[in-house]
C-alpha positions in Angstrom: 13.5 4.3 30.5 9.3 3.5 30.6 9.0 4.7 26.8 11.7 2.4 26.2 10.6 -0.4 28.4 6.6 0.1 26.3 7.9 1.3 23.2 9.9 -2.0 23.6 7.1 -4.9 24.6 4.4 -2.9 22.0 7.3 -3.4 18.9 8.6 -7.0 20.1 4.7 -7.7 19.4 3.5 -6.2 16.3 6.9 -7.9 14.6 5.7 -11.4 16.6 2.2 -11.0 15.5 3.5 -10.3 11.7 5.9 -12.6 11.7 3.0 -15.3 12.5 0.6 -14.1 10.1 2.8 -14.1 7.4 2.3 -16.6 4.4 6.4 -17.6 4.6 5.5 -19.1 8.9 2.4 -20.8 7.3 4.1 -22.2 4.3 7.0 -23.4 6.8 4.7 -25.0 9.1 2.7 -26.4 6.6 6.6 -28.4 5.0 7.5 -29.0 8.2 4.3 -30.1 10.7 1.5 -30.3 8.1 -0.9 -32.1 10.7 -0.8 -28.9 13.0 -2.1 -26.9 9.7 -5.5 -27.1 11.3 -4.7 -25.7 14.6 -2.8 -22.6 13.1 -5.3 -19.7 13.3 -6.8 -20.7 16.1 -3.1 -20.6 18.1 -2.6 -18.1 16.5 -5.7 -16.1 17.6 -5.1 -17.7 21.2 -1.5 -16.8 21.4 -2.3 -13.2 20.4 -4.8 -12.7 23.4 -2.8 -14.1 25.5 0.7 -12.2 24.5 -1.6 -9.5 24.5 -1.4 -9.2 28.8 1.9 -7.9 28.9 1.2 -5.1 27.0 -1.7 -4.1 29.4 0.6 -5.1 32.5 3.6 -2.6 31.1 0.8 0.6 30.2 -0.2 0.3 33.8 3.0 -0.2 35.6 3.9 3.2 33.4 0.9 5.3 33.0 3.1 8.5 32.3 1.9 11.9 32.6 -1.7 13.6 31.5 -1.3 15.5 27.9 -5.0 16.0 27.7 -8.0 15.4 29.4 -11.7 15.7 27.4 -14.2 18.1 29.5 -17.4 19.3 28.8 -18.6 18.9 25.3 -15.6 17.3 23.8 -16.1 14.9 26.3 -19.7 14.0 24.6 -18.7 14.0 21.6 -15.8 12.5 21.8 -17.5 9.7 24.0 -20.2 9.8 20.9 -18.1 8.9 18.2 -16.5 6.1 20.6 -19.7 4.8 20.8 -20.2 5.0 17.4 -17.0 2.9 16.2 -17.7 0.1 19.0 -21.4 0.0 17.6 -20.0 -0.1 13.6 -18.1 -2.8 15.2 -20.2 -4.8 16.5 -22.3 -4.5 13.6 -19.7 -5.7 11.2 -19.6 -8.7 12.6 -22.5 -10.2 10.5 -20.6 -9.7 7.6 -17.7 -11.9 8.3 -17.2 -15.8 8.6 -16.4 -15.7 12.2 -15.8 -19.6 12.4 -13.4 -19.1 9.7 -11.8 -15.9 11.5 -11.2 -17.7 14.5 -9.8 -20.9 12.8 -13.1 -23.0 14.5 -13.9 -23.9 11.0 -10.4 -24.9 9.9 -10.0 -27.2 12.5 -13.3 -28.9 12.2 -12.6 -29.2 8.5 -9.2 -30.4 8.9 -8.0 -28.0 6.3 -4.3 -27.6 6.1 -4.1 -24.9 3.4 -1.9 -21.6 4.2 -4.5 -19.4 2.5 -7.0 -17.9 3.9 -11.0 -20.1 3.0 -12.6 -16.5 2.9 -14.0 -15.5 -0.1 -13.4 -12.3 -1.5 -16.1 -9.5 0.1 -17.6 -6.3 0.0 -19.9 -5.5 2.7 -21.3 -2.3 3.5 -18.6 -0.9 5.3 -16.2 -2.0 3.3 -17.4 0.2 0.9 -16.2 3.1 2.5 -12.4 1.6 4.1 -10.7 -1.7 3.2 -9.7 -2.2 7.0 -12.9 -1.1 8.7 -11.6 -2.5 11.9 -8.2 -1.1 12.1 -10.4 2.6 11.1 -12.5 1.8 14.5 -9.8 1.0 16.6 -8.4 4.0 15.6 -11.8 6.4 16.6 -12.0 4.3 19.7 -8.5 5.5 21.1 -7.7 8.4 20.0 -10.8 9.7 21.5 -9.6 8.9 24.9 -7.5 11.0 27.2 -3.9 10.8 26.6 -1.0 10.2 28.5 2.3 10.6 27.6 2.8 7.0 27.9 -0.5 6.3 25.9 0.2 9.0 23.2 3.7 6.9 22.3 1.4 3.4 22.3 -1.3 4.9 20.6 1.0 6.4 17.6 3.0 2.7 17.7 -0.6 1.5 17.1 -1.5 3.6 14.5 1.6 3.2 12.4 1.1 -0.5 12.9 -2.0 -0.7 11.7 -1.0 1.2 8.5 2.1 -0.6 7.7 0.3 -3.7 9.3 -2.8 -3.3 6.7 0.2 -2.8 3.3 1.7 -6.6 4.9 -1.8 -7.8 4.9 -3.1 -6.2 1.6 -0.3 -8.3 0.1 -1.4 -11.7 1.1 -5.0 -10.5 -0.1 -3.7 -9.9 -3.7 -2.0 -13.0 -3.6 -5.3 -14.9 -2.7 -7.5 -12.4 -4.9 -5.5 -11.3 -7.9 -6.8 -8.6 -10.0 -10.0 -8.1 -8.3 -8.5 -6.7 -5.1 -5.8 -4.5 -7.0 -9.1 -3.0 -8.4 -10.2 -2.6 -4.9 -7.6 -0.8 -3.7 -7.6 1.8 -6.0 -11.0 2.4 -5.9 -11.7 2.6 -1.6 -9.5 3.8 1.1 -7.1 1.7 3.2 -7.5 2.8 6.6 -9.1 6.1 7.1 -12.2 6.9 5.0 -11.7 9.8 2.1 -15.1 11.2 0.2 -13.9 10.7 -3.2 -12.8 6.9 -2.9 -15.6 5.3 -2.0 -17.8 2.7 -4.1 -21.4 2.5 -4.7 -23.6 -1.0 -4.3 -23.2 -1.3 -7.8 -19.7 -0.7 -8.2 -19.6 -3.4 -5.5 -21.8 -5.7 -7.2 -19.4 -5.6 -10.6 -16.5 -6.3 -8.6 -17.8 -9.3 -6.6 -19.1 -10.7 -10.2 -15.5 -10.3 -11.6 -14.4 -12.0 -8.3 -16.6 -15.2 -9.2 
């Protein structure tokens, strides 16, 4: 009954979450409540923090049983690479338009499109994986130690983020065209792989086919 009650809550919010990211919810409130166009990322960044306590309350009403447990130097390095995805985080950071991330800029700007105002982007790390994010996220826990509660969240998670990134990839074409298609083929979606990786000039071609 736990897995079903986590399993439950953790599904019930990826298909909220993508149901409200979706083009069709913004192109519905955009027909019917155009004025609250402005508002919409920023809700919806809010209203995903927020819906994002249950799933915290439920993993620790049912923490489940130890799998595994990292000792000695898998412990270090496993601690290591952590460190090193929250760091590539971080760092990431300066490549995006946060104001426009968060919706701050869409609000101030009155701007009641459904598309996204983000210009099409390679940064560094995006060089390596499309979805450098969702590829952190992943290092982060799946270097931790696992219960069986966590190890069912933590596969939900991963298998969200990989269908989740194929949903989002299809809004990007939409607002991107060619350009991205191009993309794709040429970089990984959410786990880096040697041979699809671009060079800065690679890069540099496709952000000049982009303007």
């Amino acid at each position: 009954m736990p897995y079903l009650i986590v399993g439950g809550v953790f599904l019930a919010y990826f298909v909220l979450h993508s149901l409200m990211a979706s083009i069709m919810m913004k192109q519905w409130v955009a027909k019917h409540w155009p004025k609250a166009m402005p508002f919409y990322r920023l809700a919806f960044n809010i209203l995903a923090v927020v819906l994002s306590v249950p799933l915290l309350i439920v993993m620790y009403l049912f923490p489940g049983d130890s799998l595994w447990q990292w000792h000695g130097t898998g412990f270090y390095l496993t601690s290591a690479l952590a460190m090193l995805a929250v760091t590539g985080f971080f760092y990431s950071l300066k490549y995006y338009d946060l104001s426009e991330f968060w919706g701050t800029r869409q609000l101030k700007e009155h701007n009641t499109s459904v598309h996204d105002q983000e210009n099409f982007h390679i940064s560094p790390m995006h060089r390596y994986v499309r979805h450098p994010w969702y590829f952190f996220a992943l290092v982060i826990i799946w270097t931790r130690d696992v219960s069986t509660v966590q190890l069912l969240v933590y596969l939900l998670v991963t298998a969200y983020f990989i269908i989740g990134s194929r949903m989002e990839e299809r809004k990007l074409i939409a607002y991107h065209g060619d350009v991205y298609r191009k993309y794709q083929k040429k970089v990984a979606g959410v786990v880096p792989l040697p041979w699809k990786i671009l060079s800065a000039e690679q890069a540099e071609i496709l952000l000049k086919e982009a303007k």
